[in-house]
PAKOL-113136 format. One record per residue (C-alpha): x, y, z. Coordinates in steps of 0.5 Angstrom, whole numbers, padded with zeros to 4 digits, always signed. Layout:
BEGIN
XYZ
...
This chain:
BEGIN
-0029-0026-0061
-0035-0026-0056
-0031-0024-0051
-0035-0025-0045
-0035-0033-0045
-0027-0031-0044
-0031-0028-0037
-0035-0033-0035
-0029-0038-0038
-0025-0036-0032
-0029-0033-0028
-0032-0040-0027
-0026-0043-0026
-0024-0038-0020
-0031-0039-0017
-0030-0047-0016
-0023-0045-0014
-0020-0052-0018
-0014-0054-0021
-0014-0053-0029
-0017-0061-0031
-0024-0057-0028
-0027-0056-0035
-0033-0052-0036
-0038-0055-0042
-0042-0050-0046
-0045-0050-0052
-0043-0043-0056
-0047-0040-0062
-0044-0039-0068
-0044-0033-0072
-0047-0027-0068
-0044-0020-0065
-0041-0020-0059
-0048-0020-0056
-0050-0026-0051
-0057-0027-0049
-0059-0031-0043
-0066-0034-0044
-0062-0038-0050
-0057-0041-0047
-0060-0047-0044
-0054-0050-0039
-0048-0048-0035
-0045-0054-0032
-0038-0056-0030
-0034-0063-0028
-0028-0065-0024
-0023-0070-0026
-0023-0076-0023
-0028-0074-0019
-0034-0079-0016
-0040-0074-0019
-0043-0068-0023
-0048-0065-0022
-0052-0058-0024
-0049-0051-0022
-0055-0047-0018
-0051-0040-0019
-0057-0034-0020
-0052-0028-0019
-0046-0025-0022
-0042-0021-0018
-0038-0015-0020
-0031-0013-0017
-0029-0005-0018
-0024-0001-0016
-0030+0003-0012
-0033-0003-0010
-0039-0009-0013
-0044-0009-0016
-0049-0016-0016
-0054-0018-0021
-0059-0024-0021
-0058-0027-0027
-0065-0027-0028
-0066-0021-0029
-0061-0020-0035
-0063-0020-0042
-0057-0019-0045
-0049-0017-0044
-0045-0014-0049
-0039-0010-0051
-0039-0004-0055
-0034-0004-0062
-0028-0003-0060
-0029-0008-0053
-0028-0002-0048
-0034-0001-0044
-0038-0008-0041
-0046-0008-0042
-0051-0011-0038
-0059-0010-0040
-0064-0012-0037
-0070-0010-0032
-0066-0006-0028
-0066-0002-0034
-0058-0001-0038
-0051-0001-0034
-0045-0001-0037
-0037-0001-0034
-0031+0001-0036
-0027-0005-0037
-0021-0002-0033
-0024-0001-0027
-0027-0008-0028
-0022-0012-0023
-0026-0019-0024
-0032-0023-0024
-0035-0028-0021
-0042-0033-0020
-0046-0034-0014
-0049-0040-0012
-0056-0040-0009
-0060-0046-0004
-0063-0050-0008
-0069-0053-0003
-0072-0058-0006
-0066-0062-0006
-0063-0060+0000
-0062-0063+0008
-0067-0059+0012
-0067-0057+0019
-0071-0053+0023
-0070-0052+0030
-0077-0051+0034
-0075-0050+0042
-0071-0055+0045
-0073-0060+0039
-0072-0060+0032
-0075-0063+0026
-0070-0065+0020
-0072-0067+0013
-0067-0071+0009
-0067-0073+0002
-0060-0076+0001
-0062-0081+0007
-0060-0087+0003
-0055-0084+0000
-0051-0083+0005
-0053-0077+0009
-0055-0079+0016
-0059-0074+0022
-0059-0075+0028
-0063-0071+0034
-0063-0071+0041
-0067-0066+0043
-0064-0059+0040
-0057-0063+0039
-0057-0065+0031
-0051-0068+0029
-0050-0070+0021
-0045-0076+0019
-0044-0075+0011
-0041-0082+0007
-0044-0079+0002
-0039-0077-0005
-0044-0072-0007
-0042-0066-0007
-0045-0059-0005
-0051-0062-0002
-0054-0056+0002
-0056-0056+0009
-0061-0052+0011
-0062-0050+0018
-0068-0045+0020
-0072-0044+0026
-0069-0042+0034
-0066-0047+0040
-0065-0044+0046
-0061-0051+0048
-0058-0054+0042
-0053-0054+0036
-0051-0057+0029
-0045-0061+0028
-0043-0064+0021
-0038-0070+0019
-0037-0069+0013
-0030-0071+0007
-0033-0068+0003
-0035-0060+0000
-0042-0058+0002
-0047-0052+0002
-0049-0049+0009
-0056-0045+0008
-0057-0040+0015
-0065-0039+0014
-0067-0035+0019
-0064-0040+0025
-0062-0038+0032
-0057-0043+0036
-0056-0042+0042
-0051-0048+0045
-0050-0048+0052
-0043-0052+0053
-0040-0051+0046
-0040-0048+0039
-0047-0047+0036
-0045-0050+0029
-0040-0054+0029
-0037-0057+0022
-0032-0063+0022
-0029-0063+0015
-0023-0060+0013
-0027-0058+0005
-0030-0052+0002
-0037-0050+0007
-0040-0045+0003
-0043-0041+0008
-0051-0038+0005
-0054-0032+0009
-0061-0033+0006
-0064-0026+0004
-0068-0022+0009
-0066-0027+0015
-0062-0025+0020
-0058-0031+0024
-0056-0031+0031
-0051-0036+0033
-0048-0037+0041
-0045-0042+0044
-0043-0043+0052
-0039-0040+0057
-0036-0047+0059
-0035-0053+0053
-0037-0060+0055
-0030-0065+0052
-0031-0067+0045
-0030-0074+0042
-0024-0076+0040
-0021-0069+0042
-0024-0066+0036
-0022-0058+0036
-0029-0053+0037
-0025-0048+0039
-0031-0042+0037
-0038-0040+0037
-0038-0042+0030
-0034-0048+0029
-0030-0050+0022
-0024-0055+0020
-0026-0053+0013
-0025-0046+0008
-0031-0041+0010
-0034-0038+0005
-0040-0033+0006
-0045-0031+0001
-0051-0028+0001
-0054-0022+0003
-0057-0024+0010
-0054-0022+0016
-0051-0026+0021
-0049-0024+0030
-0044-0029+0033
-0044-0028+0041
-0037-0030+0043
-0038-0032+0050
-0034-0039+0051
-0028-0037+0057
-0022-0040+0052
-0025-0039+0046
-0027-0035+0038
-0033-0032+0035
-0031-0035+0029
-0026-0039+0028
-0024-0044+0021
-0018-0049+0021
-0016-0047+0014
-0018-0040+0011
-0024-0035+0011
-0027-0032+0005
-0033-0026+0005
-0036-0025-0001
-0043-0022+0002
-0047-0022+0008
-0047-0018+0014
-0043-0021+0020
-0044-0018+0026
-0039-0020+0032
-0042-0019+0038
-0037-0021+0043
-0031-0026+0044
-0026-0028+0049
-0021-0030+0045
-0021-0028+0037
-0027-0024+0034
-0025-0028+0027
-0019-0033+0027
-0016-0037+0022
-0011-0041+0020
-0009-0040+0013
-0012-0033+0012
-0018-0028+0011
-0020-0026+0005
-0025-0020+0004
-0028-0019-0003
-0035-0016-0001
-0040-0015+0004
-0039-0013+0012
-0037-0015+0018
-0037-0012+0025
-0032-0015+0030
-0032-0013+0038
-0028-0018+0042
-0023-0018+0047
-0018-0021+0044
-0015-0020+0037
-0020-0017+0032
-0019-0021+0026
-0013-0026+0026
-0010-0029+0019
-0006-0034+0023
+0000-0036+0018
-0002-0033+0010
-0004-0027+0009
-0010-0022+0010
-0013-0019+0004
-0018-0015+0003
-0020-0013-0003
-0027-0010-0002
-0034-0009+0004
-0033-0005+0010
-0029-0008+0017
-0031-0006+0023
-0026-0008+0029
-0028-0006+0038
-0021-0008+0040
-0022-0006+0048
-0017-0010+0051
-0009-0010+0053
-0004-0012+0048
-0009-0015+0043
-0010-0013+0035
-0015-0011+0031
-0013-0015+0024
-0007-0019+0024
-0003-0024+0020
+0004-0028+0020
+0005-0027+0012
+0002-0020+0012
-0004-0016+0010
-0006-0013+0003
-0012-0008+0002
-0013-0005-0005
-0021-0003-0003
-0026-0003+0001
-0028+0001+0008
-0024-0001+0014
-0025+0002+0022
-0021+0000+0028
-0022+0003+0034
-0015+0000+0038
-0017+0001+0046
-0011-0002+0050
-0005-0002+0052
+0000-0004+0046
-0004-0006+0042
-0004-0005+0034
-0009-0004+0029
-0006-0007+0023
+0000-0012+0025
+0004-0017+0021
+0011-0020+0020
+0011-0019+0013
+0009-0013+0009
+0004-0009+0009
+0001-0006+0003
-0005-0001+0002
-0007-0001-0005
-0014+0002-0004
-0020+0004-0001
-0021+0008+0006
-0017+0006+0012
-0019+0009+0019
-0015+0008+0026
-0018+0010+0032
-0012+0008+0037
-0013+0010+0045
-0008+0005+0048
-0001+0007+0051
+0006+0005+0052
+0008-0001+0057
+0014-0002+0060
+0016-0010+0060
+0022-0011+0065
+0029-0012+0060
+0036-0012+0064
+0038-0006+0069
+0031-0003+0067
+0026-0004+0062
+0024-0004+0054
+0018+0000+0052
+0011-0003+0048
+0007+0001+0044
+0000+0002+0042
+0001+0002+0034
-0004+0004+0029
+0001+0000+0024
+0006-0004+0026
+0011-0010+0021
+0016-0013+0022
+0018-0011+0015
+0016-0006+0011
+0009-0002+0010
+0007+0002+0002
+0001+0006+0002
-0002+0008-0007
-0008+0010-0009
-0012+0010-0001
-0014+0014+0004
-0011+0013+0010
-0013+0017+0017
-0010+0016+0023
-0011+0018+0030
-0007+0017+0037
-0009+0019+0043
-0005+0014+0048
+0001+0016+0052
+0007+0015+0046
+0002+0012+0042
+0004+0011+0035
+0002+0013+0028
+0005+0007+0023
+0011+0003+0026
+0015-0001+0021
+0022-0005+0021
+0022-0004+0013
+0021+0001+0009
+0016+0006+0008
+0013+0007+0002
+0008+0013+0000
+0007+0013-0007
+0000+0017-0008
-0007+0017-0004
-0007+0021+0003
-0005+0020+0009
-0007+0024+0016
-0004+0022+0022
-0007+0026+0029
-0002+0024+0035
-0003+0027+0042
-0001+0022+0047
+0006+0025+0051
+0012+0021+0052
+0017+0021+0058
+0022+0019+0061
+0024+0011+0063
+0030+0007+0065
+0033+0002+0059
+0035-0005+0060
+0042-0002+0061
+0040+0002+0066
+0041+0008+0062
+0036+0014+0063
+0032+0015+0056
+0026+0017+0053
+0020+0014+0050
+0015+0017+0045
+0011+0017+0040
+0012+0019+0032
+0007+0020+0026
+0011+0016+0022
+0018+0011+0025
+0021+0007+0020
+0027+0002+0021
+0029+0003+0013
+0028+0008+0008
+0023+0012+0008
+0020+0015+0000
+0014+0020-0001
+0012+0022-0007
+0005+0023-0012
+0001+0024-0005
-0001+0028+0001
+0001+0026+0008
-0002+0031+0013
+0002+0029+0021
+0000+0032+0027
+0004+0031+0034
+0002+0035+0040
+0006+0030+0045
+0012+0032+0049
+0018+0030+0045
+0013+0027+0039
+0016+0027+0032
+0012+0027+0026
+0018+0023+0022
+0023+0018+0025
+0027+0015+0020
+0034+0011+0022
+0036+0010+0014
+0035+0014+0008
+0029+0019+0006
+0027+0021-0001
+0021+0026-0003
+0020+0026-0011
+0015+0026-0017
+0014+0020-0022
+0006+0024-0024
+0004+0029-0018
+0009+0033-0014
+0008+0030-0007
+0005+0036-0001
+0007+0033+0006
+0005+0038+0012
+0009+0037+0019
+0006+0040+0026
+0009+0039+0032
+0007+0042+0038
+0010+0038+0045
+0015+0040+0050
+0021+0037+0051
+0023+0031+0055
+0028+0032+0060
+0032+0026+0059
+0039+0028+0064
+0038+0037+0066
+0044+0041+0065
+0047+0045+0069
+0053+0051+0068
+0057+0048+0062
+0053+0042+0061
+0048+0043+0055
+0044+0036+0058
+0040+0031+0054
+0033+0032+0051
+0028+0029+0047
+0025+0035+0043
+0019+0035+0038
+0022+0035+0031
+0019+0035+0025
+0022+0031+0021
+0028+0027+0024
+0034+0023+0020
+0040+0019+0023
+0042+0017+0015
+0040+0022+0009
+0035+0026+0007
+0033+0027-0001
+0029+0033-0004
+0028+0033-0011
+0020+0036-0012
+0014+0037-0007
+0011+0043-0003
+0014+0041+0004
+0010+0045+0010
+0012+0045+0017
+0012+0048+0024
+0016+0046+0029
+0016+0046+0037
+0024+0044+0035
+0027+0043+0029
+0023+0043+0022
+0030+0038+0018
+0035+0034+0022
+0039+0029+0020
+0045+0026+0022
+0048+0026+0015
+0046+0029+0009
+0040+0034+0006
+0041+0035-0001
+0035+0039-0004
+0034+0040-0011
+0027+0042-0012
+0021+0043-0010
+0018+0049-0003
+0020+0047+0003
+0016+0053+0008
+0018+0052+0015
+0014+0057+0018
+0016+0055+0026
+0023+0052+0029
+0028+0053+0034
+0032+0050+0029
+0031+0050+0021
+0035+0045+0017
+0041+0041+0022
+0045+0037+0019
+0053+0036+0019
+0052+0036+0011
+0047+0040+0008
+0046+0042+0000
+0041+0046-0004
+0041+0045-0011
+0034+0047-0013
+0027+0049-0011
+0026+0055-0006
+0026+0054+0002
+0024+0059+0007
+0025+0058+0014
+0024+0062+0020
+0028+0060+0027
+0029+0061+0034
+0036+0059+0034
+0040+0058+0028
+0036+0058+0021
+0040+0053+0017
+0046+0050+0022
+0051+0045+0019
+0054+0042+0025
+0056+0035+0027
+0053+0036+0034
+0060+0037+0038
+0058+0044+0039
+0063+0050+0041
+0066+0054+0035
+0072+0049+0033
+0072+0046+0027
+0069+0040+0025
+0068+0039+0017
+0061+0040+0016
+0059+0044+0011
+0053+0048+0007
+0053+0048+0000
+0049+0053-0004
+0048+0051-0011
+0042+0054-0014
+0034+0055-0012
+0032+0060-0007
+0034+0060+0001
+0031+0065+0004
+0032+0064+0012
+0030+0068+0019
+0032+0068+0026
+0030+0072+0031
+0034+0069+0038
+0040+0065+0034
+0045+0065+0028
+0042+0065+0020
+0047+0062+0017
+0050+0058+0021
+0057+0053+0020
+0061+0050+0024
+0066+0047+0019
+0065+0051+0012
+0060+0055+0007
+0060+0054-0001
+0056+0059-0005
+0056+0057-0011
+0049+0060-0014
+0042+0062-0012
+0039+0067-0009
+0039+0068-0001
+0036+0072+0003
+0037+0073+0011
+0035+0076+0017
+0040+0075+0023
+0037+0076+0030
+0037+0083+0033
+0042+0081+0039
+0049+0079+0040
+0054+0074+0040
+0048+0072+0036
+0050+0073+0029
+0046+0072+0021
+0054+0069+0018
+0057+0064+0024
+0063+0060+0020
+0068+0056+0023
+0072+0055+0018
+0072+0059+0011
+0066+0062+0007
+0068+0061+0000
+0063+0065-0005
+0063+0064-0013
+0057+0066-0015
+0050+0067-0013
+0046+0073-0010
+0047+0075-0001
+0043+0079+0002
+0044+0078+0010
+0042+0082+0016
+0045+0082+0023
+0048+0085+0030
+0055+0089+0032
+0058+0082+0035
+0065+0081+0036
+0062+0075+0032
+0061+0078+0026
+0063+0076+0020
+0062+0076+0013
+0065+0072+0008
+0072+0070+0006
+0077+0075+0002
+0079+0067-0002
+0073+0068-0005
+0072+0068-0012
+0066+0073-0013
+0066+0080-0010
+0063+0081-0003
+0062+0086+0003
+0060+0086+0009
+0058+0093+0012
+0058+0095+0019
+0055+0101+0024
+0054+0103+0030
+0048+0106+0030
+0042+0102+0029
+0038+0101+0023
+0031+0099+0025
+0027+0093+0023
+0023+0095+0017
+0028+0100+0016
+0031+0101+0008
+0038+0099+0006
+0040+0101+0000
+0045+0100-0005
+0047+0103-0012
+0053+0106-0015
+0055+0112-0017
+0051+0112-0024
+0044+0110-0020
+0043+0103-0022
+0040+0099-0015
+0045+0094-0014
+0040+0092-0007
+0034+0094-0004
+0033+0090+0003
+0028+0091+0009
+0030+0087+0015
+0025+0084+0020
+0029+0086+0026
+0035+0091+0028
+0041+0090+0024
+0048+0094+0025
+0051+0090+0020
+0050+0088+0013
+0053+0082+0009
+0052+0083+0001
+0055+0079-0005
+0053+0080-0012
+0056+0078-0019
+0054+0085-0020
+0060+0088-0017
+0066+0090-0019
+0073+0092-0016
+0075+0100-0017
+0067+0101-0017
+0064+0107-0013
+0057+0106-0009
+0054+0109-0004
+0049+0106+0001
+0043+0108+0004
+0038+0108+0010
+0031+0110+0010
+0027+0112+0004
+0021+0108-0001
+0022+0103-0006
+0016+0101-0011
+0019+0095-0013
+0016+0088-0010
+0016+0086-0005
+0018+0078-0003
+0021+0075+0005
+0025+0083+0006
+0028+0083-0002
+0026+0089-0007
+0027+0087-0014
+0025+0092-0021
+0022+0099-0019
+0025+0105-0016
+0028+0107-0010
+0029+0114-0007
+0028+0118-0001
+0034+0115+0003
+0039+0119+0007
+0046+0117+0004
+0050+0114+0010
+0057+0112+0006
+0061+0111+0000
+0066+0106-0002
+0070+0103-0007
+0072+0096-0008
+0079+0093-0006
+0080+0086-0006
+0075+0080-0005
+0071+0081+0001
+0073+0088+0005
+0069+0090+0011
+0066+0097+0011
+0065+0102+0016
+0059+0107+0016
């Protein structure tokens, strides 16, 4: 089978962009491999049903579409292109010397077409003159010049003639009626049109846009344009009805300066396969289509003072080149599209300067599939009057309408505007592999709602309306605003592995807002910098989870459930809040100003409220240095794992605060804590043994705790971090009946980890009690 016909079979179709009754004429070689040589194929050609004419391909190129980006070929400089035996690996031979590719990082193929000269409509600009050479002159193509003003009226049904424009006009402009495709050849020509778009294309067809090699050109209209005939649209530097599509590996610079007008602009679509496109300035819209922007290759620098580049209602896709976007001014894009955006490569950099402006925005969804996405935002919030006060608008790196999935692609964000936000959706947000960073400063405050409540803006990482799922991926979120957030999700959020364990890494560091201040018996209303914030149910199932905290690390209003995975919350006033709270797995760290691990409804006070903590299996380990370790205002299940608590060092505070019982049946409890009328150990309905021990006299932070029974055998080894007058200890090791004898002081060679000994040998210790086991959950003295 001589798989590269297959190639060229559809690549052809793909390149004239024709429906299936375009055929592709070829004459084939019998017999042979899989090897084609080019100097014996003597024609390519194509036809087009019920078409007027049939004409010669001027294609020299092949363009290559990788995942890692394109590679393009002068089709006479190939000797050959084969395939190896077991058709896995794409060959080409030539001058250049051998190329190969593996035929899965190969996303397509496509041909170029050059400016054949010697048939072509040639205008060349000389000062406020211009001279034209026209062999379609009795077939249809007619010319007109006034000055440096040349105007093209096409009847002709030829299509792709080419029209050559070279040479520099200080006064002039090109303007073409045309019903039919064509070819426009940019040689070398400088256009500078003081009232209207310097090139200027009546025809709603394809225009093939040709950046001649080794030129640059510079087109630039005027500030003020003169009425157009018919009332005709020419609402940019560089004017079309028609489809744009860029090829060549030329350079082209657009001064946008007219006073209602685009740089570039096309009634249909934009498609860049190569070239340099520079867009200087633009009143409105650097690039702005109607029927969308299509990215495949080459490059394309904007600066304008409107939106970047506009998509109108289908969608931006870009799948290759580099894009470079200034937005400079208020509530302005840099890319935007009705019917979303799609990036799946290339190198994307957006710098976003004005207020409540947005890097990329779409009402559709957004999905980033590939390459390397950098957004620079400095913009800050705005407060547009709504009701009895005002509803604020943000400067967003990422915003929609609907939802925003990111796989396979570098994204790095950095926010600096007053509530500036990182990615914004309505939808759900999707993290499926690839990185994300996210660098956020700017400080929220407070402001008047539309119901003339008090209330607080501010800007997180990440805000999703929807769900949130994270997995095979690295996200890094760092916020140092007041009342920043890392994570703000309204619905549910998952972490978990299909091939890779997702590492997430969550800073924050601003201050609270103060939405309403408290007085005595009034805790107030704050907007605090969380981690991570949740008003539904947050699921981990697998993942290393990072955080330090200027205020809680995990916050839900629902459910967490954690079944695997490491979670080290290093630094939080409170560690994990929420009114339900499991661990069923995995190992979790906290250390806390406040509580530790607090499952509360929100209602405060020591009533009971039906929360609950459940502790299934995995490892807990939590410390709080200025409120309780584990803390619940309505239930605590242990049912198996192992937790180790350090509890804070001064009353009421305690390390176990229940509101309603402490059931234990299983697992391994180790908690340190004051001597607080508080204090309290688990309940005597309980089905596995416990005990709580309780002193006068202080053990000291880094002093050992000690117990064993009476034939020696270590049941618990501990070193709390701060001074302790209480111990709560529960093991399925311990048995009613059974002497034990508890220590202070002394030395273990056992290892070491969060305070817990385990192996090794303890000795050196003063002996403070014995005691027996009567009941459950006894209290002892000593």
């Amino acid at each position: 089978m001589k798989r590269f016909w297959i190639i060229i079979i559809l690549c052809a179709a793909l390149i004239q962009g024709q429906a299936l009754s375009q055929a592709l004429n070829i004459v084939e070689k019998n017999g042979g491999n899989d090897e084609i040589n080019l100097s014996e194929i003597d024609s390519v050609t194509y036809s087009l049903a019920g078409s007027a004419s049939e004409r010669l391909l001027s294609i020299d190129k092949m363009i290559i579409f990788l995942q890692s980006g394109t590679e393009t070929y002068q089709l006479s400089a190939i000797d050959s292109l084969y395939f190896n035996s077991a058709g896995t690996v794409f060959y080409i031979s030539g001058s250049g010397g051998l190329a190969e590719f593996n035929i899965s990082d190969i996303d397509s193929i496509t041909f170029g077409e050059s400016i054949v000269n010697d048939s072509a409509v040639v205008i060349t600009y000389n000062g406020n003159s211009a001279s034209v050479v026209n062999p379609y002159e009795g077939q249809g193509v007619s010319v007109s010049v006034d000055g440096a003003d040349v105007i093209v009226t096409s009847t002709s049904d030829i299509e792709n003639i080419n029209y050559i424009l070279n040479g520099t006009t200080p006064d002039g402009m090109f303007k073409i009626y045309s019903d039919i495709k064509l070819v426009l050849g940019l040689n070398g020509v400088n256009i500078t049109n003081n009232d209207g778009p310097a090139i200027n294309i009546q025809t709603g067809k394809k225009i093939t846009v040709q950046l001649a090699a080794g030129t640059n050109n510079v087109l630039s209209d005027g500030v003020t344009y003169a009425a157009p005939p018919n009332q005709e649209d020419q609402d940019a530097a560089f004017f079309s009805e028609g489809q744009l599509i860029f090829y060549g590996s030329g350079s082209l610079e657009i001064n946008g300066t007219g006073e209602d007008e685009h740089g570039l602009r096309s009634d249909d679509y934009i498609e860049i396969h190569e070239g340099n496109i520079t867009i200087n300035s633009a009143v409105k819209d650097g690039v702005h289509t109607n029927d969308g922007f299509f990215m495949y290759g080459g490059s394309i620098d904007v600066t304008s003072s409107g939106d970047g580049i506009d998509g109108g209602e289908e969608m931006v896709e870009i799948e290759g080149g580099n894009i470079t976007v200034l937005n400079t001014d208020d509530d302005n894009d840099a890319i935007k599209s009705d019917a979303g955006i799609s990036i799946s490569g290339g190198v994307i950099n957006l710098t976003v300067e004005g207020d409540q402006s947005k890097g990329l925005n779409t009402d559709m969804d957004i999905i980033i599939s590939g390459g390397t996405l950098n957004i620079n935002t400095s913009g800050g919030v705005v407060l547009e009057a709504s009701g009895s006060g005002y509803d604020p608008s943000y400067c967003t790196a990422i915003k929609t309408d609907a939802g925003v999935t990111i796989e396979s692609a570098d994204v790095t964000i950095v926010t600096t505007g007053a509530a500036g936000r990182g990615i914004s959706c309505d939808g759900n947000f999707n993290m499926y592999s690839g990185t994300l960073e996210i660098t956020s400063s700017g400080d929220g405050a407070r402001y008047t709602d539309p119901t003339g409540e008090f209330d607080a803006y501010h800007g997180p990482c990440i805000k999703a309306d929807g769900n949130i799922n994270i997995r095979d991926c690295e996200i890094t979120l760092n916020h140092s605003g007041d009342g920043g957030k890392g994570i703000s999700c309204d619905n549910d959020v998952n972490i978990f592995t299909s091939v890779t364990d997702p590492v997430l890494n969550v800073t924050t560091t601003g201050n609270r807002i103060t939405i309403v201040s408290g007085w005595p018996g009034h805790e107030g209303e704050y907007e605090e910098a969380k981690a991570i914030t949740v008003d539904s149910t947050i699921t981990i199932e697998s993942g290393a989870i990072n955080i330090s905290s200027a205020d809680d690390g995990i916050k839900t209003k629902k459910e967490l459930t954690i079944n695997g995975g490491v979670i080290n919350i290093t630094n939080s006033v409170e560690g994990l809040e929420g009114p339900n709270l499991y661990i069923n797995g995995g190992e979790v760290n906290v250390v806390s100003s406040d509580d530790a691990v607090n499952s509360t409804y929100g209602i405060g006070g020591e009533q009971y409220d039906g929360s609950h903590f459940t502790m299934n299996d995995g490892y807990l380990y939590i410390s709080a240095s200025g409120g309780d370790a584990l803390d619940s205002n309505g239930d605590i299940f242990i049912n198996g794992g192992v937790i180790v608590a350090h509890g804070p060092q001064s009353s009421p505070e305690v390390g176990l605060d229940v509101n309603g019982v402490c059931l234990v049946s299983g697992g391994f409890v180790i908690i340190s804590g004051t001597n607080s009328f508080m204090t309290e150990g688990p309940s005597s309905s309980s089905t596995q043994r416990s005990v709580l021990l309780r002193t006068n006299q202080v053990i000291s932070a880094g002093t050992l705790f000690h117990i064993e029974d009476s034939a020696g055998n270590d049941f618990v080894t501990f070193r709390p971090v701060r001074r302790a007058y209480s111990m709560i200890f529960s093991s399925s090791d311990l048995s009613g009946g059974t002497s034990y004898k508890v220590y202070t002081g002394g030395n273990s060679t056992g290892t070491e980890k969060n305070g817990l000994y385990t192996g090794g040998t303890y000795s050196g210790g003063s002996l403070r009690t014995t005691f027996t086991i009567n009941g459950m959950a006894p209290t002892v003295w000593f």
